[in-house]
MARMAR-304737 format. One line per 8 residues: number of its first residue (from 0); their letters; for each residue z, x, y of C-alpha. Coordinates in Angstrom, 3 decimals, m for minus. Layout:
# MARMAR-304737
NUM = A = Z:X:Y ~ ...
# end
This chain:
# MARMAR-304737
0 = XXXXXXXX = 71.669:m41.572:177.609 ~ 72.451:m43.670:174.375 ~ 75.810:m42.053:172.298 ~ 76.408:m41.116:168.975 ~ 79.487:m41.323:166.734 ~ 80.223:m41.210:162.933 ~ 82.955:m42.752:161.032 ~ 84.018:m42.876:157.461
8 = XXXXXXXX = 86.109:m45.854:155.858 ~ 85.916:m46.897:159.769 ~ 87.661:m44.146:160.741 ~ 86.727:m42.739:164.468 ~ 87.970:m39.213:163.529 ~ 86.428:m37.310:160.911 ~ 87.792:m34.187:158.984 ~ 86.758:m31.127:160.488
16 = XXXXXXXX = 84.766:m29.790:157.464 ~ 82.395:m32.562:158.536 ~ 79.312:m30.900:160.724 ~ 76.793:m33.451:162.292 ~ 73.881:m32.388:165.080 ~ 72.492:m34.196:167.482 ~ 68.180:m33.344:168.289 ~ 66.641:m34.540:171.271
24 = XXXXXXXX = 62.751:m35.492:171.581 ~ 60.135:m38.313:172.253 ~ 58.276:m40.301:170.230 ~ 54.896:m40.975:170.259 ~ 54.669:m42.966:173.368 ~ 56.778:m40.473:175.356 ~ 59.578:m41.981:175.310 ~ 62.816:m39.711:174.336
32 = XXXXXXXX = 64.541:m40.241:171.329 ~ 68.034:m38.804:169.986 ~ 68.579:m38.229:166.117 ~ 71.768:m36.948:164.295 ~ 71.935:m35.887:161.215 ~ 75.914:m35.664:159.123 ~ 76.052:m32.327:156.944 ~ 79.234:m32.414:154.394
40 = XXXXXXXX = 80.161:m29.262:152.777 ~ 81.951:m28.277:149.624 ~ 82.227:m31.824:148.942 ~ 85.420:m33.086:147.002 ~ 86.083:m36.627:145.470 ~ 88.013:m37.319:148.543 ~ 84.753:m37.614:150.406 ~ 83.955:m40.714:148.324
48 = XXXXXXXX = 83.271:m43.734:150.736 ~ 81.377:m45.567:153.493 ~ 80.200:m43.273:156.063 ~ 78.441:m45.546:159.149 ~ 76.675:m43.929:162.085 ~ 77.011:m45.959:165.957 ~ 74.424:m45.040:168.169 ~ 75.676:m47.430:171.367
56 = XXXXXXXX = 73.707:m47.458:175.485 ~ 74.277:m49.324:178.547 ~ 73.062:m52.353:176.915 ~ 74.676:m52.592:173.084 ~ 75.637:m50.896:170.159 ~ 74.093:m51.135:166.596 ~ 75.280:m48.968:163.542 ~ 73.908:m48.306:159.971
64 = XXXXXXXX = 76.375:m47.369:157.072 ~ 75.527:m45.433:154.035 ~ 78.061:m45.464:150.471 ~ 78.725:m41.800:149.411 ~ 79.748:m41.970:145.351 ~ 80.778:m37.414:144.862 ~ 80.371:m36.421:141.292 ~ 82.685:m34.658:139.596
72 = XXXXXXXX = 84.048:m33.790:136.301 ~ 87.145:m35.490:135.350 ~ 91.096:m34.468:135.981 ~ 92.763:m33.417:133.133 ~ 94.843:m35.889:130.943 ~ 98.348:m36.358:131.047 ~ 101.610:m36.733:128.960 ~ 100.091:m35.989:125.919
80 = XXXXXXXX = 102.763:m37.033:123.152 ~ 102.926:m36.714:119.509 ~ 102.820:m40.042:117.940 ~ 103.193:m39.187:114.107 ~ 103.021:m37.034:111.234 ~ 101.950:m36.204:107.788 ~ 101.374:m33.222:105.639 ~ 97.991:m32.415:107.025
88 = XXXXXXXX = 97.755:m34.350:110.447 ~ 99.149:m35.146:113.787 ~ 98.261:m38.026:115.859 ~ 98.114:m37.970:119.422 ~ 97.974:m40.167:122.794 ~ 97.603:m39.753:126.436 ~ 97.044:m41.023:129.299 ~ 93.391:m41.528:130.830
96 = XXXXXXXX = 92.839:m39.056:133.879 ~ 90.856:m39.902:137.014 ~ 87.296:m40.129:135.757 ~ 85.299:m38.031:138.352 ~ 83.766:m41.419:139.846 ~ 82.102:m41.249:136.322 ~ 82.792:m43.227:132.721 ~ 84.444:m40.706:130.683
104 = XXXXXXXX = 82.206:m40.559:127.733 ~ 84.919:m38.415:124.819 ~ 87.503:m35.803:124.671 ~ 88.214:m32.955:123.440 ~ 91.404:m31.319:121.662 ~ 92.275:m27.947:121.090 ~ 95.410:m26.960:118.961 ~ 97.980:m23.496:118.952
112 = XXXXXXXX = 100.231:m22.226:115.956 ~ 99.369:m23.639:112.016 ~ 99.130:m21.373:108.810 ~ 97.854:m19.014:109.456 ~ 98.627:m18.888:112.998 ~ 95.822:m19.778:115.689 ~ 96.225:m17.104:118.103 ~ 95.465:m18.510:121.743
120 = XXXXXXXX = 93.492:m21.540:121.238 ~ 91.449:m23.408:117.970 ~ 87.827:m23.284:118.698 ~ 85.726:m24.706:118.639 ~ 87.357:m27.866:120.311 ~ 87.800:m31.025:118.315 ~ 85.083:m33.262:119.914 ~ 87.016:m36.919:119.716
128 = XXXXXXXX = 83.135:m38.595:120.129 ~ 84.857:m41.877:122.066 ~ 86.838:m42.746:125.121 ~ 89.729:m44.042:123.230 ~ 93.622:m42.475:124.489 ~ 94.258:m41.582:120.790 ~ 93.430:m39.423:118.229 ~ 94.669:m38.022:114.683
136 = XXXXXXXX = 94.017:m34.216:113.634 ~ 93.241:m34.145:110.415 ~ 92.577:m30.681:108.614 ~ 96.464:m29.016:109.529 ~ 98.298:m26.759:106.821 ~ 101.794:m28.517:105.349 ~ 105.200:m27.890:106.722 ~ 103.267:m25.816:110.229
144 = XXXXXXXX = 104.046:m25.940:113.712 ~ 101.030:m26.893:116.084 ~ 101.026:m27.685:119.987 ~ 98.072:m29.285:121.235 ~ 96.348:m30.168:124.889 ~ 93.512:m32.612:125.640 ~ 90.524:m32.483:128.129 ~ 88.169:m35.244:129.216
152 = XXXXXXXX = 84.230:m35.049:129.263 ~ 81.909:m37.272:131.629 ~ 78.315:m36.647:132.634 ~ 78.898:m33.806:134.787 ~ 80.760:m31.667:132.532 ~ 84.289:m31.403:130.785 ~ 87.645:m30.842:132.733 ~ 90.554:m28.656:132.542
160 = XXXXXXXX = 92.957:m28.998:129.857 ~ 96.190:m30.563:130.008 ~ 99.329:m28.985:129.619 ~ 100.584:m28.544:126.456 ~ 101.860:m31.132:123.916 ~ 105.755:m31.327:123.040 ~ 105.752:m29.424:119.610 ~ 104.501:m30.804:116.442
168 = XXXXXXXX = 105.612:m30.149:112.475 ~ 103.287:m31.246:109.764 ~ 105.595:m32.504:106.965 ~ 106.395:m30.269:103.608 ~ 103.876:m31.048:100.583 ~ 104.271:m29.704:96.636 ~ 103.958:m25.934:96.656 ~ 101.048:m23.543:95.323
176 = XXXXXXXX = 101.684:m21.873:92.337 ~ 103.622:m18.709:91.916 ~ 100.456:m15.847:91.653 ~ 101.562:m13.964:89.070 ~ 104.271:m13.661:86.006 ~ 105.351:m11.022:83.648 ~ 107.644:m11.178:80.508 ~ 109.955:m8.101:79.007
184 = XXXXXXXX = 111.544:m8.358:75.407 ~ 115.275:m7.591:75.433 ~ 116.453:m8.668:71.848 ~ 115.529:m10.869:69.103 ~ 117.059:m13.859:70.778 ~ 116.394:m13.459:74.503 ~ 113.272:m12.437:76.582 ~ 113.104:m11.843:80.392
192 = XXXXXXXX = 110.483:m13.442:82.964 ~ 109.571:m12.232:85.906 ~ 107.475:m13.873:88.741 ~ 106.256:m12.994:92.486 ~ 107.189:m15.829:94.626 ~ 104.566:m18.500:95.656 ~ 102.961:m16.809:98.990 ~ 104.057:m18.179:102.390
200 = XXXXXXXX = 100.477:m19.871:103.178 ~ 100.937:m21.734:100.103 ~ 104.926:m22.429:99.948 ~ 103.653:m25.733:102.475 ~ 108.093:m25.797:102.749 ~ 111.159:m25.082:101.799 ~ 111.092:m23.737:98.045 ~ 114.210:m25.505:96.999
208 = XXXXXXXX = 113.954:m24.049:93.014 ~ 111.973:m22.300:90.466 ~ 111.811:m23.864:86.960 ~ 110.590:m21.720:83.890 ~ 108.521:m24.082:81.253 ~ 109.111:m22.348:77.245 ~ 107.190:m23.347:74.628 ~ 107.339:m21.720:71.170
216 = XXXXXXXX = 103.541:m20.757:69.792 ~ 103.552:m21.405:66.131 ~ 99.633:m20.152:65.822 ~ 96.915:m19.875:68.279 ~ 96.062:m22.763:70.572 ~ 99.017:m24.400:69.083 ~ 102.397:m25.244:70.796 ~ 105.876:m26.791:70.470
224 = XXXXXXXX = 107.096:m29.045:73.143 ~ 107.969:m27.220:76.244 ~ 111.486:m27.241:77.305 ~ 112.225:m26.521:80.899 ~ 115.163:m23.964:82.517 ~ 115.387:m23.709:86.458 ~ 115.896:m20.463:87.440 ~ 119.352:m19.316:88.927
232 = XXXXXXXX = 117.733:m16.425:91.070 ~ 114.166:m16.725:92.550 ~ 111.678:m13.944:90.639 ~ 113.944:m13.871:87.269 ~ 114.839:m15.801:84.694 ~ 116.665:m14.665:81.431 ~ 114.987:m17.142:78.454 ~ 117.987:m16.876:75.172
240 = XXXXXXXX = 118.968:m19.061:72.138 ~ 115.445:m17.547:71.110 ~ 114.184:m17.383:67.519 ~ 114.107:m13.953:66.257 ~ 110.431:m12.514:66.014 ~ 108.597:m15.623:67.670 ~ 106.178:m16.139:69.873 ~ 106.799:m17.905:73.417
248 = XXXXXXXX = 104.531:m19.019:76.201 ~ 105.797:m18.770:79.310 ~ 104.682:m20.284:82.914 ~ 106.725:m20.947:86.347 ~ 106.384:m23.697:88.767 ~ 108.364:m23.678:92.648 ~ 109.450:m27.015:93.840 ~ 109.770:m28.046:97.907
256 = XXXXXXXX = 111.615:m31.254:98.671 ~ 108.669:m33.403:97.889 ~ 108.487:m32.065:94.053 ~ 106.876:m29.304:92.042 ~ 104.174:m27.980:92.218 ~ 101.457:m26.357:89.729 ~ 102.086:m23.619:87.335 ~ 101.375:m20.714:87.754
264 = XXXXXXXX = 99.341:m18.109:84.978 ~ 100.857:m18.065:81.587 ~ 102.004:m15.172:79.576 ~ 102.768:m15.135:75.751 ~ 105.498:m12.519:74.167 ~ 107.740:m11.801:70.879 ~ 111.126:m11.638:70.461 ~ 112.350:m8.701:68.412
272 = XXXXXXXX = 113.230:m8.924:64.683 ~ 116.464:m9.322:62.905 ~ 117.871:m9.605:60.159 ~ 116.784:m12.617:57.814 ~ 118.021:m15.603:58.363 ~ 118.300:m16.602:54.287 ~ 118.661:m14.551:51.359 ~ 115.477:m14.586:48.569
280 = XXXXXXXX = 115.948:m17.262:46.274 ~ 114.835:m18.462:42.836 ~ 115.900:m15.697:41.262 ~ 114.472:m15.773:37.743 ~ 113.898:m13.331:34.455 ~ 110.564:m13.173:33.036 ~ 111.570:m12.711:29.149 ~ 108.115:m11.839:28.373
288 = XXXXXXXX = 107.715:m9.131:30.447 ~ 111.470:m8.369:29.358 ~ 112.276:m5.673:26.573 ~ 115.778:m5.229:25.043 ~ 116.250:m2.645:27.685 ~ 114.180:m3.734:30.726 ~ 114.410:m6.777:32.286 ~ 111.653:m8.104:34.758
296 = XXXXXXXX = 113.190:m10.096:37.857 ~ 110.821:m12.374:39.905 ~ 112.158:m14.785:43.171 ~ 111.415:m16.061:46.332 ~ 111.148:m14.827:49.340 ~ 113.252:m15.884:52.232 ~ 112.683:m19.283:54.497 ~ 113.291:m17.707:57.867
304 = XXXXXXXX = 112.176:m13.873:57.492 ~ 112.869:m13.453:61.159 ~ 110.374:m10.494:61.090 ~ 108.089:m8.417:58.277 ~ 109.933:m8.368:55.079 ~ 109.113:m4.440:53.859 ~ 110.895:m4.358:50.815 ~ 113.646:m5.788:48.385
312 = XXXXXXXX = 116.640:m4.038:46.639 ~ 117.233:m5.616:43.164 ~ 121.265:m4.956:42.957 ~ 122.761:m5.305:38.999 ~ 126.041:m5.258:37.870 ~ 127.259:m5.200:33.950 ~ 129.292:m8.166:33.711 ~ 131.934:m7.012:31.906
320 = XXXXXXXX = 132.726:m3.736:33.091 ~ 131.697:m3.527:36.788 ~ 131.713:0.065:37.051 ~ 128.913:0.122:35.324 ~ 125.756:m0.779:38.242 ~ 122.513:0.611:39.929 ~ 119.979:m0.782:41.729 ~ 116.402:m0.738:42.427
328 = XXXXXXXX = 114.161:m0.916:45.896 ~ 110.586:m2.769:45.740 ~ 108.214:m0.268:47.516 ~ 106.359:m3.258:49.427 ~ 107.308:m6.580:50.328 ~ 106.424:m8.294:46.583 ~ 108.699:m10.279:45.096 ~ 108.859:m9.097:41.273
336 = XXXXXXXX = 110.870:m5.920:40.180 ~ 112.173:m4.475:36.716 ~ 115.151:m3.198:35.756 ~ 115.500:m0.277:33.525 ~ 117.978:1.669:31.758 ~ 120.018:m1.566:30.542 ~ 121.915:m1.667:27.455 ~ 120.564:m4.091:24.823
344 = XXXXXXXX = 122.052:m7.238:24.139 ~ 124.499:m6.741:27.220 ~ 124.713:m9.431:30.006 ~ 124.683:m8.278:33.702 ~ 124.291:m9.777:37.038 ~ 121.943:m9.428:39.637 ~ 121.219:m10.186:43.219 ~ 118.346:m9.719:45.648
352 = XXX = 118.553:m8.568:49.463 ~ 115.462:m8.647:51.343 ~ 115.254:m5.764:53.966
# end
């Protein structure tokens, strides 16, 4: 009676998870025959190789070999690494896992942390479409933290997921703008701004400064030159050296190490008014609307009003005997008067106060 025996690699002994059976019968001359057939179960990759069945009588020995190739998706990559940085990326490499006993066809990356944070892990995956041991990220939020972790893809299917990458900071960009700003009067040389500070999703780093543009408005649509004051606190800023009862236009801007960024919404508000800043001048009689006992004043009104001129007070004196005065108040803001009640053919002087 002939024997059997299997072998892998040329191995005699095979591992015990390997079942073969051996069937007895006759062929069709009636002669007996002896078959075997090799059953592997829950194959693994390390069954890959050259399996060879020896059938061997009294008289010789003949064999037959068969190449197994298992299947199977690939290992997961390793020492993924952090290769560089910008504001919105991180580039990665690794190295190429066992393949499955298949061509690794793409990879895919998954990513942990950002602005706002990725709880668990980004999905869906970032699909690398090619077989190449780098890739950048693009898409990533400034001055974040991100870990990532790689998995290969063959025919079969994908593979686990490597372990995770060392960590990874984008680097800072130019801030957002501050969202809001508000302004509050406190004199006729000095107004206060007030600001919320640029939101943490949009600070994109460290906000180093917040600088306060001024410009005065000298009629709709039209502006001075800006002048810029960084603030000394963040969310204030007190704006002086002011011009009494003028109009200023206010924004903010927050600046990160890598410069500023945009402004934020503008606001326009008034100082308070003061006193003027010039007395009238011009101060002139009008003989022909003079009589020898009235005496019609006209002038000019002041340069720098620093407010709403209401009214004037025409102040006299009679030069040679200054006990002798009076005065009279315009009831608007017009800049003609008369004096009555004079003496004829007396001289006096007079002076005008704008109020």
């Amino acid at each position: 009676r002939p024997s059997i025996q299997w072998q892998k690699d040329n191995n005699a002994s095979l591992p015990t998870t390997y079942r073969f059976e051996e069937e007895e019968g006759a062929n069709q001359n009636g002669l007996p025959t002896l078959s075997s057939n090799l059953t592997l179960t829950q194959t693994q990759t390390s069954d890959t190789g050259d399996f060879t069945c020896v059938v061997t009588n009294d008289v010789d020995t003949k064999t037959k070999s068969a190449q197994l190739t298992v299947l199977e998706v690939p290992f997961m990559p390793t020492d993924v690494a952090i290769t560089s940085r910008t504001k919105d990326s991180v580039s990665l490499s690794w190295k190429e896992p066992f393949d499955g006993n298949d061509h690794i066809s793409g990879y895919f990356i998954q990513y942990s942390g950002g602005i706002p944070k990725v709880v668990g892990w980004s999905s869906p995956p970032i699909d690398t479409r090619g077989s190449g041991l780098s890739y950048t990220v693009g898409g990533l939020h400034p001055y974040a933290n991100y870990t990532f972790r790689v998995s290969a893809k063959n025919e079969i299917g994908t593979g686990g997921y490597s372990d995770s990458s060392p960590l990874a900071e984008t680097e800072e960009d130019v801030p957002g703008p501050p969202p809001d700003i508000s302004t509050v009067t406190e004199s006729s040389r000095s107004i206060r701004v007030q600001w919320s500070e640029v939101p943490f999703e949009q600070q994109n780093g460290i906000i180093m400064k917040y600088e306060v543009e001024i410009r005065e408005r000298i009629g709709p649509g039209n502006l001075q030159p800006p002048s810029y004051k960084t603030a000394a606190e963040s969310g204030t800023y007190l704006a002086t050296a002011l011009k009494p009862f003028t109009d200023y236009q206010f924004q903010v801007r927050a600046y990160t190490s890598i410069g500023r960024g945009m402004f934020g919404p503008s606001e326009v508000n008034r100082t308070d008014e003061d006193k003027p800043g010039d007395p009238p001048s011009n101060l002139n009689a009008i003989d022909e609307d003079s009589t020898s006992t009235t005496l019609a004043l006209t002038w000019t009104a002041p340069m720098m009003p620093n407010g709403i001129i209401r009214n004037y007070t025409v102040y006299w004196v009679k030069r040679t005997d200054a006990s002798v005065s009076g005065s009279v108040q315009t009831s608007t803001d017009t800049t003609k008067a008369t004096v009555g009640g004079l003496e004829f053919y007396t001289e006096y002087n007079f002076t005008v106060r704008a109020l």
